[in-house]
N, C-alpha and C positions, 0 to 999 in steps of 0.2 A: 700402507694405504687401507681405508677403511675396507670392510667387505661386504661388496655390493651382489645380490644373488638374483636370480633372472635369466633372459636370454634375451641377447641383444646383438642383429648382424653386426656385422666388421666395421664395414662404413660407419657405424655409430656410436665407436667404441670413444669416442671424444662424450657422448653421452654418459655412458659410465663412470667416466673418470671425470665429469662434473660433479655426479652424485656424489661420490664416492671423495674428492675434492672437498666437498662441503659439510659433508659426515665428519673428515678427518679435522678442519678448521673450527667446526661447533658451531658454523653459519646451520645446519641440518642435527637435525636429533634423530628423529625417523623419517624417511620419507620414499615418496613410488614414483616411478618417472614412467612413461607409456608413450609411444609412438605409433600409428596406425599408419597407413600408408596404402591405400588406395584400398581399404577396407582392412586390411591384416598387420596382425601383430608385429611390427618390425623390432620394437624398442618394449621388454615387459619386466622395469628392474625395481629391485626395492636392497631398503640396507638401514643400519641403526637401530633405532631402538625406539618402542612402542611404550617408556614411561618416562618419566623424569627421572625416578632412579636406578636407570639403566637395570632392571633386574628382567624384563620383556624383551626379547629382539622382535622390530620390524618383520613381519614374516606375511609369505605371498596374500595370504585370504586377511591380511590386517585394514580396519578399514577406522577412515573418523571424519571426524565433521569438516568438512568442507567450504562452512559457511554460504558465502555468494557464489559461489560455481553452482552452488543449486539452482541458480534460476538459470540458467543453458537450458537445465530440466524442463521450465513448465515452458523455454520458450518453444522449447522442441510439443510440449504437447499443445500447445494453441496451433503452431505451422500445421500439427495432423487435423486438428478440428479443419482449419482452416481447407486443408486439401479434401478434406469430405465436404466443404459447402455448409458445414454446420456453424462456425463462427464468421463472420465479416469483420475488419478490423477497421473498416471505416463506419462502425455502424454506432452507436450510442452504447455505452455502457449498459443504460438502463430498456434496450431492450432485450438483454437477458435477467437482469439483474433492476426489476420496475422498481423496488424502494430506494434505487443510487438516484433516482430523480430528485433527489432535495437539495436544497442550499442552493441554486444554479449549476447542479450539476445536469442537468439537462443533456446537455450538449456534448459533454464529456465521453470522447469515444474511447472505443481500446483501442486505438494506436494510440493515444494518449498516455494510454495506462503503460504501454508495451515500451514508450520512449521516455520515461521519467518526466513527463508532460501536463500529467495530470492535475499538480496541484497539491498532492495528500502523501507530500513527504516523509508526515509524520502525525498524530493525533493531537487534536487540541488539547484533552486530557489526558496526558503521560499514566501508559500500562506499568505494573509494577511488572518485573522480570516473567513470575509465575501466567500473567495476565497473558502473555502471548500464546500460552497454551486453550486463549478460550477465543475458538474461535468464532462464535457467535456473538461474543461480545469486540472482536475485533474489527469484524468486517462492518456489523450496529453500526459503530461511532465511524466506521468512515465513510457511509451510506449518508449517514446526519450530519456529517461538517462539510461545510464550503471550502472552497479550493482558496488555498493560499497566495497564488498567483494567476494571470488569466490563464486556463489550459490550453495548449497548444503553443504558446510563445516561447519557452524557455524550460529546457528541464531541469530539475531539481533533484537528487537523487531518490528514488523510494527505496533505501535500503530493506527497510522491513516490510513495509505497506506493499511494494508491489506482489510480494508473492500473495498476499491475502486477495486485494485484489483482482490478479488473472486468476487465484483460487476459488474466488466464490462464482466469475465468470460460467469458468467451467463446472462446476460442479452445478451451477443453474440450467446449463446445455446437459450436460452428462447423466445427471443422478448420482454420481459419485465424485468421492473429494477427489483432488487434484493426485494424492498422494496413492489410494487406488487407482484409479485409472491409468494413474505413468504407472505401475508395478502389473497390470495386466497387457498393457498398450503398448509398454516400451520396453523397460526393463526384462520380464520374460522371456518376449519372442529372442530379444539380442541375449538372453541368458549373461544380464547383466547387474554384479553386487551394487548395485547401488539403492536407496530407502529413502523415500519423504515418507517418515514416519516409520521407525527401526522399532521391529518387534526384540520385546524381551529375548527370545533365543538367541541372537545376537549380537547380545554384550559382551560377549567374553571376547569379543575379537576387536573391540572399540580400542582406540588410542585415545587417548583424551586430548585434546588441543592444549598448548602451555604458552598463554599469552608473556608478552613483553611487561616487565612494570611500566607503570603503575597502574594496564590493564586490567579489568576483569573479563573474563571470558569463562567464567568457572560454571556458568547457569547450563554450558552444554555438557557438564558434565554428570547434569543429573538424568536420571529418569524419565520425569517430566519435561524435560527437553527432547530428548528422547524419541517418547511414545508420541508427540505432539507433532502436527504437520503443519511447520512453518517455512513455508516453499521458497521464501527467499531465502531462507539460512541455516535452517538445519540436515540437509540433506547429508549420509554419510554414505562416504564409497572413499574408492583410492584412485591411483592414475589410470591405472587397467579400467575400469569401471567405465569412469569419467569418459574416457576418449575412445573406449568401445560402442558408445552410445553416440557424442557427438560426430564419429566417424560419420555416421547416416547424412549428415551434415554434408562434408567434406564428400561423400558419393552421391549428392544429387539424390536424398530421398532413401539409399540404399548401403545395406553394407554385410557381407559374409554368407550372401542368398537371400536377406531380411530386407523387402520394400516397404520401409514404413510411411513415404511420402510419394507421391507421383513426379518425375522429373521434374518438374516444373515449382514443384512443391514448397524449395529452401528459396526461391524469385525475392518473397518478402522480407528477407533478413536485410538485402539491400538496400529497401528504401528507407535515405533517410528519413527520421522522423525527427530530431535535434542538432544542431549544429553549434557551437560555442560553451562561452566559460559556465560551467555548472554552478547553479544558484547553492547547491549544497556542497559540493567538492571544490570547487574554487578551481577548477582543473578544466584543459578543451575537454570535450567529449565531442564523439559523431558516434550519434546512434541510430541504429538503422533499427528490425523492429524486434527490438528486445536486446539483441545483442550488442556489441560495442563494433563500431567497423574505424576509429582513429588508430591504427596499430600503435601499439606499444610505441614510445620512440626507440631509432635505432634498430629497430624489428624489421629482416628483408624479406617480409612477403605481399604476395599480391594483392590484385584489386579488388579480389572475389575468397579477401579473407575476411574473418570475424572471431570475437575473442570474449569471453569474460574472465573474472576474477576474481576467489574470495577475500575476504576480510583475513588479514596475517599473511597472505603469500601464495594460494593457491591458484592455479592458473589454468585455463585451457583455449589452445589457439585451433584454428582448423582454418585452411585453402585450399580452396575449391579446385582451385589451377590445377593445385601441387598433389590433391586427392588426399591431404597430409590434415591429422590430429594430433595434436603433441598436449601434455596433459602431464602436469605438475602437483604433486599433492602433500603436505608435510603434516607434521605434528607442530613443530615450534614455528608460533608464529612469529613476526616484526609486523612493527608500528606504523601507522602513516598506510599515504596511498602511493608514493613514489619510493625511490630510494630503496625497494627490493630487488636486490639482482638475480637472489636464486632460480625464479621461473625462464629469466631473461638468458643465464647463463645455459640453459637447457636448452634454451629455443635456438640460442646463437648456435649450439653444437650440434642441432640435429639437422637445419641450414646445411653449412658446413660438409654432414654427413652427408646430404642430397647430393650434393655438388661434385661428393668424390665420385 
């Protein structure tokens, strides 16, 4: 059996030997599993290997790109604007952000933007790769194009778009990008590895993601991916990270003495904002505000859960009931948006653990 390194109570030793399970079968190459549980560390494991040619192992401080688990990130940092009274999410995009008033965008509020609502799936004029690193000319053009569909009726996914977005939202309330303010606001206080926008010091602990053919996924493995803060998909951390932060989540605003929301604070994750088949994924969704609230199918958690997930497999759930973050993170990824079991096999076994 593969060797999976960590500390992970008894009850969740079915946790381990999923990992450790998926190392040995080549469904896993590197990867970090994390469990929180009413703020604390219950489940902190990793194992495999940090390249393709196995010459790296997986080791605790290893960290990589995460893709769309990044936006958990900026949805946690709109809930704190939100809990200081500084953001309204019924309010108009453009009264933070006065040049998103063109095209009919008018009317277009942030829960719009928060529920893949908006309209601005994607740019009328396709960025070249490098182009996502500019972020003034990203946010421009989608200030200046009209919404694809009415906003509000149907979402659409913003895979990339939304993180620009809630990014320039905030950074119009804040004075600073999305990617500072979560590393002074969030990340610190919780003394947590995670980066929208990874400083050169670093790198030497990055895994590089290893897409499926006939994927590319190779733009995150340069520099300028990097250095760049694109808050819906390049954020890099690992399980620990990831579910060290969304814990706050999962405690009502709080977690390990760190109150970053007022109790009342995580209310808006609830409400829906989208309900049916996504105009871009072709999939149900219910999305509530920012996060995804349709569990997983097969997933047995509660009412007062919510989940995202990135691009290849990365995953993280948190219940509110349960006080529980569970928080999946790999190097290899798989194709498609169904049909991954890895995060699923995780979640089934940490369940399970509850219960014993």
């Amino acid at each position: 059996m593969a060797e999976v390194q960590g500390s992970c109570e008894a009850r969740f030793d079915g946790v381990r030997a999923a990992l450790a399970d998926q190392i040995d079968s080549g469904a896993d190459l590197g990867a970090s599993v994390a469990v929180f549980l009413h703020g604390e560390p219950v489940v902190d494991i990793w194992g495999g290997w940090a390249d393709a040619e196995k010459t790296r192992p997986w080791e605790r401080d290893t960290i990589t790109n995460v893709w769309s688990t990044t936006k958990t990130m900026t949805f946690l940092v709109t809930l704190m604007l939100h809990d200081r009274d500084e953001l309204d999410y019924q309010a108009p995009v453009a009264t933070y952000w006065p040049e998103f008033a063109q095209a009919g965008k008018e009317k277009v509020e942030v829960r719009h933007v928060m529920g893949h609502t908006a309209g601005l799936s994607g740019w009328d004029e396709p960025l070249t790769a490098e182009e996502l690193a500019d972020w003034g000319l990203c946010t421009s053009r989608l200030a200046a194009q009209a919404p694809w569909w009415e906003p509000g009726t149907a979402s659409g996914y913003h895979a990339l778009t939304q993180g620009y977005l809630i990014g320039e939202i905030v950074r119009r309330i804040t004075g600073d990008t999305i990617g500072t303010w979560f590393a002074r606001e969030v990340a610190k206080p919780l003394e947590a590895d995670f980066f929208i926008g990874l400083p050169a010091s670093e790198d030497d602990r990055v895994s590089n993601v290893i897409p499926p053919p006939p994927i590319d996924a190779s733009m995150a493995h340069h520099a300028w991916w990097r250095r760049a803060e694109i808050p819906a998909a390049n954020g890099q951390g690992n399980a620990r990270s990831v579910a060290a932060i969304q814990s706050v989540v999962a405690g009502h605003g709080a977690a390990r003495g760190v109150r970053l929301l007022s109790e009342k604070g995580t209310e808006p994750i609830f409400e829906v904002q989208a309900e049916g088949i996504d105009k871009v994924l072709g999939i149900q969704q219910r999305i509530g505000m920012g996060y995804g609230l349709s569990n997983p199918p097969d997933m047995p958690l509660g009412p007062r859960a919510c989940y995202w997930g990135g691009y290849g497999g990365s995953i993280i759930i948190v219940d509110q009931d349960a006080g529980l973050a569970v928080c999946y993170v790999m190097n290899r990824m798989e194709s498609g948006v169904t049909g991954d079991l890895r995060g699923l096999n995780i979640i089934m076994e940490t369940v399970k653990g509850l219960a014993a």
